[in-house]
mmCIF file of the N, C-alpha and C atoms, coordinates in Angstrom:
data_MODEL
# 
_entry.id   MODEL 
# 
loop_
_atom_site.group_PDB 
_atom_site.id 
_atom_site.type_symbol 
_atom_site.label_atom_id 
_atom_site.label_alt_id 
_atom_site.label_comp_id 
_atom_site.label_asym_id 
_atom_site.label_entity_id 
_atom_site.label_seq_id 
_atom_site.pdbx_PDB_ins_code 
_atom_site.Cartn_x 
_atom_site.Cartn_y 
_atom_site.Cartn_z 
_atom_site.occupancy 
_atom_site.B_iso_or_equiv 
_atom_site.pdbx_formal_charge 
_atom_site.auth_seq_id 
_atom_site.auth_comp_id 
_atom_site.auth_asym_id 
_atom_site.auth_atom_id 
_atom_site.pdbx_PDB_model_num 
ATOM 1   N N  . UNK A 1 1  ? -1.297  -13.186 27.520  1.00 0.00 ? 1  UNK A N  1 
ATOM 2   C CA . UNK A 1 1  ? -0.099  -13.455 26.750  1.00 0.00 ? 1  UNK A CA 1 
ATOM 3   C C  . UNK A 1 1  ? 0.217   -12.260 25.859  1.00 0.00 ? 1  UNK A C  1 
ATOM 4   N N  . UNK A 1 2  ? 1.780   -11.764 25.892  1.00 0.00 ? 2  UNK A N  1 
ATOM 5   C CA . UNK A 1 2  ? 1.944   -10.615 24.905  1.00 0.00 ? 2  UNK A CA 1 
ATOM 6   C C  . UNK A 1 2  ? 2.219   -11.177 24.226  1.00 0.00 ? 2  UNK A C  1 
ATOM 7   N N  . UNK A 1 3  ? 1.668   -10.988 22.772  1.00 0.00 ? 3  UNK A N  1 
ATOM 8   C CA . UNK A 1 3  ? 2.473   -11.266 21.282  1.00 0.00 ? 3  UNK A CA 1 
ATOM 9   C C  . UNK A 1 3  ? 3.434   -10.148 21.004  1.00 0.00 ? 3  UNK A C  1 
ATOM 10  N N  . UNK A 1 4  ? 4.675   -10.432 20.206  1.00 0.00 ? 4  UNK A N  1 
ATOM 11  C CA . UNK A 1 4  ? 5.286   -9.804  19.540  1.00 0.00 ? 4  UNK A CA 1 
ATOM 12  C C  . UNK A 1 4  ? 4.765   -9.646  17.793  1.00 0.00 ? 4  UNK A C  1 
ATOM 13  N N  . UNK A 1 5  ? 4.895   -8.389  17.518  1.00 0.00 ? 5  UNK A N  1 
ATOM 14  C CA . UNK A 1 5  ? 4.337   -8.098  15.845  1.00 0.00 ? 5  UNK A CA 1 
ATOM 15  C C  . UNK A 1 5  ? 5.031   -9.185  15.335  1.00 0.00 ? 5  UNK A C  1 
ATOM 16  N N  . UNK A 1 6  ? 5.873   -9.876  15.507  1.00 0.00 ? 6  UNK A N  1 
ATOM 17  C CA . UNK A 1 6  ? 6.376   -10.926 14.755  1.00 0.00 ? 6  UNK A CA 1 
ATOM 18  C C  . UNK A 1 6  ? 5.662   -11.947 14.770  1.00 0.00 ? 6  UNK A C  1 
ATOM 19  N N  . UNK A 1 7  ? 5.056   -12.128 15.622  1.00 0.00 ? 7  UNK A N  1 
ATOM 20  C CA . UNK A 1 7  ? 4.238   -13.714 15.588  1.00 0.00 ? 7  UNK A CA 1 
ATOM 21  C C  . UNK A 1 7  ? 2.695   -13.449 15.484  1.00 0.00 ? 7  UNK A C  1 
ATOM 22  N N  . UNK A 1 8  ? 2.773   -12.054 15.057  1.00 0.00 ? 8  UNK A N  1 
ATOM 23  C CA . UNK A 1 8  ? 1.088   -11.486 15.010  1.00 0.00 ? 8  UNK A CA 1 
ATOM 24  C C  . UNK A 1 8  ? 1.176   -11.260 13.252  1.00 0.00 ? 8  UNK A C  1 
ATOM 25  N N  . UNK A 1 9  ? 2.104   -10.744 12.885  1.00 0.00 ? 9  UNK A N  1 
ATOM 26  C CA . UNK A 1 9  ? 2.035   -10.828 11.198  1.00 0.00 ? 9  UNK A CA 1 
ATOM 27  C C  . UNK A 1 9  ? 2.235   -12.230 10.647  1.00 0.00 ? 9  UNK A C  1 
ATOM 28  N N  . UNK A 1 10 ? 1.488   -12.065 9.250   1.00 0.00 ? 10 UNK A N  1 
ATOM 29  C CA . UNK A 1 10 ? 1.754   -13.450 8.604   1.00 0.00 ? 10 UNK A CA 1 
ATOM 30  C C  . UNK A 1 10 ? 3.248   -13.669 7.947   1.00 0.00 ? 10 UNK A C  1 
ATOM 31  N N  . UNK A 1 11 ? 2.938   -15.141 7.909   1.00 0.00 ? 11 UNK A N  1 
ATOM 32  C CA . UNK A 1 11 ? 4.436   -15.156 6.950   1.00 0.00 ? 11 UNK A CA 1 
ATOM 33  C C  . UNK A 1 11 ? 4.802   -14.096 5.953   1.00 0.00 ? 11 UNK A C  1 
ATOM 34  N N  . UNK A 1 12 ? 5.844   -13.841 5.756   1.00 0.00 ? 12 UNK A N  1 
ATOM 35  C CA . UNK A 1 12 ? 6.183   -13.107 3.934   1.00 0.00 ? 12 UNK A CA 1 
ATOM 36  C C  . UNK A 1 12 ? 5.920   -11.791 4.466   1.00 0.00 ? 12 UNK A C  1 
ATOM 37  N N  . UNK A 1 13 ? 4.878   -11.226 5.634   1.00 0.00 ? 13 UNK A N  1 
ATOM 38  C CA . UNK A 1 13 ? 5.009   -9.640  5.684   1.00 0.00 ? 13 UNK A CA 1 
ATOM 39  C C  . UNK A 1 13 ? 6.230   -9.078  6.579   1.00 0.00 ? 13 UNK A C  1 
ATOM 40  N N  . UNK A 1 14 ? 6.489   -7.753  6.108   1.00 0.00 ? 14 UNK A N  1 
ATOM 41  C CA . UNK A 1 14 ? 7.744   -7.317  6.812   1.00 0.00 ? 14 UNK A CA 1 
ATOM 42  C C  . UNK A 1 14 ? 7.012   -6.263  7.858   1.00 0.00 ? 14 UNK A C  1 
ATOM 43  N N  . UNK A 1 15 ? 7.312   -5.596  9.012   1.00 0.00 ? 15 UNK A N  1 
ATOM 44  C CA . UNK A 1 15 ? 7.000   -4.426  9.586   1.00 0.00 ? 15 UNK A CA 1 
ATOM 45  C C  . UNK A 1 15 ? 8.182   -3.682  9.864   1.00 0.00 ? 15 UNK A C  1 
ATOM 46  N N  . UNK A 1 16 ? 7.692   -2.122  9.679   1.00 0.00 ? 16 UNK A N  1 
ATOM 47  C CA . UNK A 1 16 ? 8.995   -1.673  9.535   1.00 0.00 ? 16 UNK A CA 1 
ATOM 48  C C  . UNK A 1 16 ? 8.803   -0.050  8.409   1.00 0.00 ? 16 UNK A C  1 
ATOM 49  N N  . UNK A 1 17 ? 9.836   -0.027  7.649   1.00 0.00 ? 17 UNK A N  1 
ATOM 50  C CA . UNK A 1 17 ? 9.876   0.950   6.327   1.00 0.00 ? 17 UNK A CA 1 
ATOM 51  C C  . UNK A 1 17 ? 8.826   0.248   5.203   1.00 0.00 ? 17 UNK A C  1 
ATOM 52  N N  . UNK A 1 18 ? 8.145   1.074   4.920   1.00 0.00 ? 18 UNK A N  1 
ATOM 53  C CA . UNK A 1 18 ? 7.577   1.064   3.908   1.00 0.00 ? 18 UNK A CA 1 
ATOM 54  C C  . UNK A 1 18 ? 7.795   -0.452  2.288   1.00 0.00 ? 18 UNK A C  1 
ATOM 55  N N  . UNK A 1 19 ? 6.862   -0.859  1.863   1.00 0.00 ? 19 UNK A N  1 
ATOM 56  C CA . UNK A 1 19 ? 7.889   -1.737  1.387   1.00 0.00 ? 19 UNK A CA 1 
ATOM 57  C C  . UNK A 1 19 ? 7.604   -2.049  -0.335  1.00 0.00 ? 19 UNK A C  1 
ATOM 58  N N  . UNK A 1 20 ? 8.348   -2.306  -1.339  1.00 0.00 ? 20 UNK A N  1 
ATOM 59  C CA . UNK A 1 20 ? 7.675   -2.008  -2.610  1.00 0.00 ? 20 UNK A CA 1 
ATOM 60  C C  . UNK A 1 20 ? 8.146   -3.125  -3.188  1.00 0.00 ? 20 UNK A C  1 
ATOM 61  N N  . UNK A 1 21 ? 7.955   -3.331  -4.402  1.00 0.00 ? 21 UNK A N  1 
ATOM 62  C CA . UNK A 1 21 ? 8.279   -4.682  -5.191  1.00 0.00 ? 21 UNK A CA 1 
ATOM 63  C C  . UNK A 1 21 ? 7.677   -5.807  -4.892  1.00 0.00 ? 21 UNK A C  1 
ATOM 64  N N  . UNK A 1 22 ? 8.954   -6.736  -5.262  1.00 0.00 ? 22 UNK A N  1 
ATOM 65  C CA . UNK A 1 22 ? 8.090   -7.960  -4.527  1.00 0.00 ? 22 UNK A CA 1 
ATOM 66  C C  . UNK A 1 22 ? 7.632   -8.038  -2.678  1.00 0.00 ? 22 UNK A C  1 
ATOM 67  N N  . UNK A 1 23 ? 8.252   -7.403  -2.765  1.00 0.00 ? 23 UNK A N  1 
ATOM 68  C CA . UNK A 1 23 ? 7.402   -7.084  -0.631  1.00 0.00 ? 23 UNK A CA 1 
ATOM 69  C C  . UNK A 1 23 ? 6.403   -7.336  -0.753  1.00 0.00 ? 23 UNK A C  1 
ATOM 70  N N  . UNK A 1 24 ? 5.539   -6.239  -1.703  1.00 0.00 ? 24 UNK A N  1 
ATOM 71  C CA . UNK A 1 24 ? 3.952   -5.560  -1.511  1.00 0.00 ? 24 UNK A CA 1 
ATOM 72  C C  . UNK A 1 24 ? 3.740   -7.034  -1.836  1.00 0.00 ? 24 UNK A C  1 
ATOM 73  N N  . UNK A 1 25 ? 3.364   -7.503  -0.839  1.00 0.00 ? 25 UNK A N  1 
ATOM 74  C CA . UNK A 1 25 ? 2.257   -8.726  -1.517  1.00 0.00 ? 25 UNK A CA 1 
ATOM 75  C C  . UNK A 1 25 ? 0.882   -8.488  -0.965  1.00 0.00 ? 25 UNK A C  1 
ATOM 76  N N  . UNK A 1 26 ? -0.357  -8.933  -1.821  1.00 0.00 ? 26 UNK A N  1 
ATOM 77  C CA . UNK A 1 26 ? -1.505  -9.160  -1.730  1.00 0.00 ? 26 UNK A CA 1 
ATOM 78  C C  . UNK A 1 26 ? -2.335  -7.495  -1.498  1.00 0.00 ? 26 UNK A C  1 
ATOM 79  N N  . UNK A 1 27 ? -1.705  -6.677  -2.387  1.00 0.00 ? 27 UNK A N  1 
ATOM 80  C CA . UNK A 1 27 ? -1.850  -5.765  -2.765  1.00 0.00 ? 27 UNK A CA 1 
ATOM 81  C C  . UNK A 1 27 ? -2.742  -5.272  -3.802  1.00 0.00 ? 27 UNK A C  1 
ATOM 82  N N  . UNK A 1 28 ? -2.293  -5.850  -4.845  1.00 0.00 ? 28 UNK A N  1 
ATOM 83  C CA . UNK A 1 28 ? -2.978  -5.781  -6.189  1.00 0.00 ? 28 UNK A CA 1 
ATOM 84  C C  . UNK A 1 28 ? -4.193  -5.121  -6.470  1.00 0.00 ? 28 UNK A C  1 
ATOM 85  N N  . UNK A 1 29 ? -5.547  -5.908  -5.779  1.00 0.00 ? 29 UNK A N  1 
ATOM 86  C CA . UNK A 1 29 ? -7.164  -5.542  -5.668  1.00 0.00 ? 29 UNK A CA 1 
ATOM 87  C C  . UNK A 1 29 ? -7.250  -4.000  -5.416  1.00 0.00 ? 29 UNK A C  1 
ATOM 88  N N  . UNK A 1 30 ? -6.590  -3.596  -4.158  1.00 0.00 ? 30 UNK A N  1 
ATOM 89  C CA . UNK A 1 30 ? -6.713  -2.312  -3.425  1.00 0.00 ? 30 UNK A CA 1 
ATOM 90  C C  . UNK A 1 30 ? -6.156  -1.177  -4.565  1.00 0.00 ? 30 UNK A C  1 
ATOM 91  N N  . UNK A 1 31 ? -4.601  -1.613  -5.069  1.00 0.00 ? 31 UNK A N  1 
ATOM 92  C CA . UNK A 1 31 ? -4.150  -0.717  -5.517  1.00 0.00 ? 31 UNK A CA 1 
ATOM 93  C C  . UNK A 1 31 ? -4.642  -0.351  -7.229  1.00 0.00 ? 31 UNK A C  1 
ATOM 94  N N  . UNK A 1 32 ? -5.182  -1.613  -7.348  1.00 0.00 ? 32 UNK A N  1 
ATOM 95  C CA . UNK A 1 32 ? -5.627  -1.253  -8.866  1.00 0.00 ? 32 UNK A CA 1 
ATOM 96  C C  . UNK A 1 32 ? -7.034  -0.210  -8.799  1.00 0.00 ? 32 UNK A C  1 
ATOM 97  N N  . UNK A 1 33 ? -7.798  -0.134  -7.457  1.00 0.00 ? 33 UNK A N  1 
ATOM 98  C CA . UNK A 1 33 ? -9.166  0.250   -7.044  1.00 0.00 ? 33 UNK A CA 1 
ATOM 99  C C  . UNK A 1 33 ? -8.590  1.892   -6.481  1.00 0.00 ? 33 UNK A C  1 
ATOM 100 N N  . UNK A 1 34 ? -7.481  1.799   -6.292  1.00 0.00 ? 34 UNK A N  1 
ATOM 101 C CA . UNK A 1 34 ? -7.553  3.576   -5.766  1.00 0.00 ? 34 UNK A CA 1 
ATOM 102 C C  . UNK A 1 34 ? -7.047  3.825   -6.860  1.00 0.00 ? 34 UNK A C  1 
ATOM 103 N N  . UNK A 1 35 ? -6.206  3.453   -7.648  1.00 0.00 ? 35 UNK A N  1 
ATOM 104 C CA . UNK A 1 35 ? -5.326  3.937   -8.576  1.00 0.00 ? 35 UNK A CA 1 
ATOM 105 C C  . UNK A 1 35 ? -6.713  4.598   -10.109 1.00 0.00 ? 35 UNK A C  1 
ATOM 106 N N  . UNK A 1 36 ? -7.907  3.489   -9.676  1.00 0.00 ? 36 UNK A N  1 
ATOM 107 C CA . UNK A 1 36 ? -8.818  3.852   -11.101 1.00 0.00 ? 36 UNK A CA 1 
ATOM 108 C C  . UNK A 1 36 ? -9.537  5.446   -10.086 1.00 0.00 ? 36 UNK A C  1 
ATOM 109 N N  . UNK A 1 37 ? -9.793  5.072   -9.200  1.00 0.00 ? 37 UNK A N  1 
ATOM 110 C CA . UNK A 1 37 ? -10.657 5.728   -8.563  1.00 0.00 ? 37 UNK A CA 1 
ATOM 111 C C  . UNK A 1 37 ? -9.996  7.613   -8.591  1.00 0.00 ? 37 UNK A C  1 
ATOM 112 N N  . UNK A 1 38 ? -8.752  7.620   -8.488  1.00 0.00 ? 38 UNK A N  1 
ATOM 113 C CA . UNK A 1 38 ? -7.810  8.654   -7.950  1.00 0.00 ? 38 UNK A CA 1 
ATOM 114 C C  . UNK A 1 38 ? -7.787  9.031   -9.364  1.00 0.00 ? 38 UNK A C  1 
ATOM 115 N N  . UNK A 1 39 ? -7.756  8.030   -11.031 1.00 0.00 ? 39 UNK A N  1 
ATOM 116 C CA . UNK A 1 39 ? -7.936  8.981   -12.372 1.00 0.00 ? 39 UNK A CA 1 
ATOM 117 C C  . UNK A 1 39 ? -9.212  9.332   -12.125 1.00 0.00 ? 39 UNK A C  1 
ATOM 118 N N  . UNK A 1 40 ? -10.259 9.124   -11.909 1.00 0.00 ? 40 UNK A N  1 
ATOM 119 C CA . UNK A 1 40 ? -11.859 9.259   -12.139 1.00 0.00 ? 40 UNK A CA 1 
ATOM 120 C C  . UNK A 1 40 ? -11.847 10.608  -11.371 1.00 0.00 ? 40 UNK A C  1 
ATOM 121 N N  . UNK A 1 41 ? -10.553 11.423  -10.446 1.00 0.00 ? 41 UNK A N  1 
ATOM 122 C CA . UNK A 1 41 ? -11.015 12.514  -9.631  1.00 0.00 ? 41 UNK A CA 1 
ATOM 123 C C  . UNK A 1 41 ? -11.435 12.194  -8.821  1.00 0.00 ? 41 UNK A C  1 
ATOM 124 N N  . UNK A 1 42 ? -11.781 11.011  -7.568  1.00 0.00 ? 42 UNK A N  1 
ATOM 125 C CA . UNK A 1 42 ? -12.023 10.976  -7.002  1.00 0.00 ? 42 UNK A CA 1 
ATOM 126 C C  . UNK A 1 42 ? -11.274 10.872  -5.340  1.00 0.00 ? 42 UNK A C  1 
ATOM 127 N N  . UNK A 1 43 ? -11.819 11.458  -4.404  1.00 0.00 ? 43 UNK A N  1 
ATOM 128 C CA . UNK A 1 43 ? -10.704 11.466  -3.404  1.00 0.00 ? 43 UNK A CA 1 
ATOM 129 C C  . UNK A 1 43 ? -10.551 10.225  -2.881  1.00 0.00 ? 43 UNK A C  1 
ATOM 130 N N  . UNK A 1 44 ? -10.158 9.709   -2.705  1.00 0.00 ? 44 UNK A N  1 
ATOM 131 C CA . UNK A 1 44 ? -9.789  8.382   -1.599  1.00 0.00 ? 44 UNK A CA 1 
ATOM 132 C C  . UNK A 1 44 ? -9.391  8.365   0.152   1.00 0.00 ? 44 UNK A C  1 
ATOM 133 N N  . UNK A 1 45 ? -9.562  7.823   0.936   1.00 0.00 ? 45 UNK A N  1 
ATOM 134 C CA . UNK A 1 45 ? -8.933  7.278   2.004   1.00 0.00 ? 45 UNK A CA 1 
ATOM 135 C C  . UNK A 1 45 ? -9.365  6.142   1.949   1.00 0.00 ? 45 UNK A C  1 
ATOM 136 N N  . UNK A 1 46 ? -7.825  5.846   2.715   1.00 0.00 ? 46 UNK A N  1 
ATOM 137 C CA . UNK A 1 46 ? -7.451  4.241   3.521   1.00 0.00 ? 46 UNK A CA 1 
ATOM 138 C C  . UNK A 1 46 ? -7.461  4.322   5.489   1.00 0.00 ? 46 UNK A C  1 
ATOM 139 N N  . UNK A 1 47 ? -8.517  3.381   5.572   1.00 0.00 ? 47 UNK A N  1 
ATOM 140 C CA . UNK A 1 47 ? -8.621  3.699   6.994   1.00 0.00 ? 47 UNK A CA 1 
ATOM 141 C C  . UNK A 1 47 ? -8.034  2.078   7.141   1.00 0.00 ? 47 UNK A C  1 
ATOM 142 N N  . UNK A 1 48 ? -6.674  1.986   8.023   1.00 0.00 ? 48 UNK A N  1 
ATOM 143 C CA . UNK A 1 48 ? -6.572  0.586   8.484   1.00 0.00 ? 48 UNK A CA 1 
ATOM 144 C C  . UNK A 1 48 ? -6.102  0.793   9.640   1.00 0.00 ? 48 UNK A C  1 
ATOM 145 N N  . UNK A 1 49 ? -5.778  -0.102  10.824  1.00 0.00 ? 49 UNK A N  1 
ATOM 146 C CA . UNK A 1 49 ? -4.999  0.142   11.881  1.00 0.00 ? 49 UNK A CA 1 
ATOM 147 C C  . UNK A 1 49 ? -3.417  0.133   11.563  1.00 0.00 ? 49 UNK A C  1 
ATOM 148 N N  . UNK A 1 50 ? -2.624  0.715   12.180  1.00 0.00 ? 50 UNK A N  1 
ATOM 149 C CA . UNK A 1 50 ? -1.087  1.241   12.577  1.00 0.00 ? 50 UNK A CA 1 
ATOM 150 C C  . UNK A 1 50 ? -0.627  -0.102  11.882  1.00 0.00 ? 50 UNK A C  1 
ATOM 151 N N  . UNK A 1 51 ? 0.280   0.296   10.290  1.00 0.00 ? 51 UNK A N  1 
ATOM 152 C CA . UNK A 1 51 ? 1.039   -1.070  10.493  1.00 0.00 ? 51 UNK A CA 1 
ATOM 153 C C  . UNK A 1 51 ? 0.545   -2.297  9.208   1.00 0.00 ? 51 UNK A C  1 
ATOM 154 N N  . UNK A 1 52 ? -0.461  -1.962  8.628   1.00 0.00 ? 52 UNK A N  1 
ATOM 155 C CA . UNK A 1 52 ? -0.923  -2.622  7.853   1.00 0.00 ? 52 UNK A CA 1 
ATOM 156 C C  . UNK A 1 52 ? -0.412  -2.186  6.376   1.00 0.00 ? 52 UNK A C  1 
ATOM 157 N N  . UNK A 1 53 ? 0.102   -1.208  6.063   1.00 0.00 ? 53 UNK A N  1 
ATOM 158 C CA . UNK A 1 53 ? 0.465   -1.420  5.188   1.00 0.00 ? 53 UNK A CA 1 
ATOM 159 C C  . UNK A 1 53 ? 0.188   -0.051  4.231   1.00 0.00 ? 53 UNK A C  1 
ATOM 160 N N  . UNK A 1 54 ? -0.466  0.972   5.002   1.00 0.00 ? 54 UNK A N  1 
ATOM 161 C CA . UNK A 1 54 ? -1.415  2.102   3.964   1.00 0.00 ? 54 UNK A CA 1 
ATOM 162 C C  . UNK A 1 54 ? -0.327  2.726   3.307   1.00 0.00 ? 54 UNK A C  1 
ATOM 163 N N  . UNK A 1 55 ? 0.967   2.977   3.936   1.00 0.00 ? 55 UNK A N  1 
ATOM 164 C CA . UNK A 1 55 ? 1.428   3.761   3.399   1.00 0.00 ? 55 UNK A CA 1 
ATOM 165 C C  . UNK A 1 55 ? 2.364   3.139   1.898   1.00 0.00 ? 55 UNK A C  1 
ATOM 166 N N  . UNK A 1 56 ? 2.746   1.940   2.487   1.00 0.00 ? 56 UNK A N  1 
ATOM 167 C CA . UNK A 1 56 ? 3.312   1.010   1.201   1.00 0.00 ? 56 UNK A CA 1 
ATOM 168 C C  . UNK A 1 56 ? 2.186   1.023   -0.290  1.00 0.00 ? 56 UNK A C  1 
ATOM 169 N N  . UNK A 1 57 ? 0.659   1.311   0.105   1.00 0.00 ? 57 UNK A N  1 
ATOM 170 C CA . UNK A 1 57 ? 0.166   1.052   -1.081  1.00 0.00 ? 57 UNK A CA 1 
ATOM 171 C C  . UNK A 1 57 ? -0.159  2.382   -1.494  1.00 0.00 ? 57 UNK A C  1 
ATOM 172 N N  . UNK A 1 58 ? 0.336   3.522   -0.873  1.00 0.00 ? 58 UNK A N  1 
ATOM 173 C CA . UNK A 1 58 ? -0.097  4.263   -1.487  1.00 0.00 ? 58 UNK A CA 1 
ATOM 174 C C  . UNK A 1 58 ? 1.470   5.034   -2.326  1.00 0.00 ? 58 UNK A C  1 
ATOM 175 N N  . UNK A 1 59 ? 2.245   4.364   -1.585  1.00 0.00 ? 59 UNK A N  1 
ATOM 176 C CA . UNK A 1 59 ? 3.774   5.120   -2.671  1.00 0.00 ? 59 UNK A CA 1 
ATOM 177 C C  . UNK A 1 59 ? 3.866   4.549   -3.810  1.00 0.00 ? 59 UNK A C  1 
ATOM 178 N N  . UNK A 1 60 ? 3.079   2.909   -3.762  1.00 0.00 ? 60 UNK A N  1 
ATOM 179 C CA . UNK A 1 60 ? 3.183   1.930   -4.873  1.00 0.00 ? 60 UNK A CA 1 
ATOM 180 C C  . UNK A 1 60 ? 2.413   2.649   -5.942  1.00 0.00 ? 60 UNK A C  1 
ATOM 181 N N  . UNK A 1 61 ? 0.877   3.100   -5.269  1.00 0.00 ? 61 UNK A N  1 
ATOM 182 C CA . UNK A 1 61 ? 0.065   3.967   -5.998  1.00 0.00 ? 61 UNK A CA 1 
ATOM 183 C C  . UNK A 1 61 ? 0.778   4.901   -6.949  1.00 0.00 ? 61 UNK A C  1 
ATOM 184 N N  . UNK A 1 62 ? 1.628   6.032   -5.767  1.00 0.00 ? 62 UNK A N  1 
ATOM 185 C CA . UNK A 1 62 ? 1.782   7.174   -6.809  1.00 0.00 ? 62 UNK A CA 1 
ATOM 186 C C  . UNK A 1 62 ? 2.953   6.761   -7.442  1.00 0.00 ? 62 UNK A C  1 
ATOM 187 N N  . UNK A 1 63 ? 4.081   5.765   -7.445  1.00 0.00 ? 63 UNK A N  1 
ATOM 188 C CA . UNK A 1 63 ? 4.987   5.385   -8.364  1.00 0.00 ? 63 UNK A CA 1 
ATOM 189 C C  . UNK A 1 63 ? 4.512   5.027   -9.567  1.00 0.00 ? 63 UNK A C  1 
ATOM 190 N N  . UNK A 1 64 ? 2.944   4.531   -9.967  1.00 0.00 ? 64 UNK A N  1 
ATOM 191 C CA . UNK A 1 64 ? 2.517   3.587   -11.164 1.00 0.00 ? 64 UNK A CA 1 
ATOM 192 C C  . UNK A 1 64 ? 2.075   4.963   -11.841 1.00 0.00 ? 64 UNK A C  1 
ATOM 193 N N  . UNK A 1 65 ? 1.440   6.005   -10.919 1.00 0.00 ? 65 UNK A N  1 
ATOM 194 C CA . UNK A 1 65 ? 0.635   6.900   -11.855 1.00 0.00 ? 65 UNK A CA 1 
ATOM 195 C C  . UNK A 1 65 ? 1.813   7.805   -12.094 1.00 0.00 ? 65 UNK A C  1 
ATOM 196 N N  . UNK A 1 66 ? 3.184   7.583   -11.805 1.00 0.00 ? 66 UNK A N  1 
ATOM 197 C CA . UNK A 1 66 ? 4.190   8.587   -11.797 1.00 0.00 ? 66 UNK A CA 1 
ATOM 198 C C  . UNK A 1 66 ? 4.515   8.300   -13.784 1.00 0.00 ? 66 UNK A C  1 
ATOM 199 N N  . UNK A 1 67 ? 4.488   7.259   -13.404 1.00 0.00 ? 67 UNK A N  1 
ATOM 200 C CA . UNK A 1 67 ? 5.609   5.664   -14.549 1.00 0.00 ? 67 UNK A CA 1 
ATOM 201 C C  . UNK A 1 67 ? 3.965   6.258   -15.860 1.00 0.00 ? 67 UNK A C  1 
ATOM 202 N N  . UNK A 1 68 ? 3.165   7.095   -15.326 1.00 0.00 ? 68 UNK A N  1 
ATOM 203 C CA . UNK A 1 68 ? 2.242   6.939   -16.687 1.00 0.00 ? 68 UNK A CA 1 
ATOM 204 C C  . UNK A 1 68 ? 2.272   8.628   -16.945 1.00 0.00 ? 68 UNK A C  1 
ATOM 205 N N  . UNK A 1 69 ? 2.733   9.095   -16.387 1.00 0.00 ? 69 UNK A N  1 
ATOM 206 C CA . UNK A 1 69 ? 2.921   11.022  -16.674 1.00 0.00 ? 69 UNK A CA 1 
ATOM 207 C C  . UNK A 1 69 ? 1.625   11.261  -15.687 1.00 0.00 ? 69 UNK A C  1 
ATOM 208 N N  . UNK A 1 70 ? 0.621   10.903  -15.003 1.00 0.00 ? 70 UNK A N  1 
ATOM 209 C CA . UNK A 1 70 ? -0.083  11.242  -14.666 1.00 0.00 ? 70 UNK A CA 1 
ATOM 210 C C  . UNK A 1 70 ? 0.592   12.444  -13.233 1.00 0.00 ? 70 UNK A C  1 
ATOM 211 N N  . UNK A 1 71 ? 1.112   12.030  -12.176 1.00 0.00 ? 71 UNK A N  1 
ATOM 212 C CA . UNK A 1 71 ? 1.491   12.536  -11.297 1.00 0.00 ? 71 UNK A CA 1 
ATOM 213 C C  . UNK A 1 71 ? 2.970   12.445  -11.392 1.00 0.00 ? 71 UNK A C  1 
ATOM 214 N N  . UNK A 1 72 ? 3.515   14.048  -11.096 1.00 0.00 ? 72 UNK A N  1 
ATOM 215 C CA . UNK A 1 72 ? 4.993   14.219  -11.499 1.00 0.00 ? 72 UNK A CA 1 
ATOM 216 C C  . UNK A 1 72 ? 5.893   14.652  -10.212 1.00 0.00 ? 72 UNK A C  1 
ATOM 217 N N  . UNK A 1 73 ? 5.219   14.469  -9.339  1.00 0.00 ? 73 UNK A N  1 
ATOM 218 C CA . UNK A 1 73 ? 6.237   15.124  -8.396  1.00 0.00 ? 73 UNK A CA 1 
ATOM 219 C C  . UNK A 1 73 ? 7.287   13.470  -7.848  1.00 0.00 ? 73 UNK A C  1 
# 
């Protein structure tokens, strides 16, 4: 049987562009954990498969450390 990504994602997730606000759901844990980790100097990767979401948590990432003067670009 082929699934379509539609009936393979859960409710409430989108696939697609990147997604921020209320989108990002069930985010929180990860992003509060790179976000301490990335002040401490430390490098990070996110290893997930195609689609999960890495890149949404990491713009969310650098928007919060943007919103604190930390990272300015």
């Amino acid at each position: 049987m082929n699934k379509t990504k539609e009936s393979i994602l859960p409710k409430g997730f989108l696939a697609g562009k990147p997604v921020t606000g209320k989108q990002l759901v069930g985010r929180e844990d990860i992003i509060r954990q790179v976000s301490q980790l990335t002040l401490n100097g430390q490098s990070v990767v996110l290893v997930a498969p195609r689609r999960f979401g890495k890149t949404s948590v990491i713009l969310e990432i650098l928007r919060r450390l943007k919103r604190k003067s930390v990272y300015s670009k």
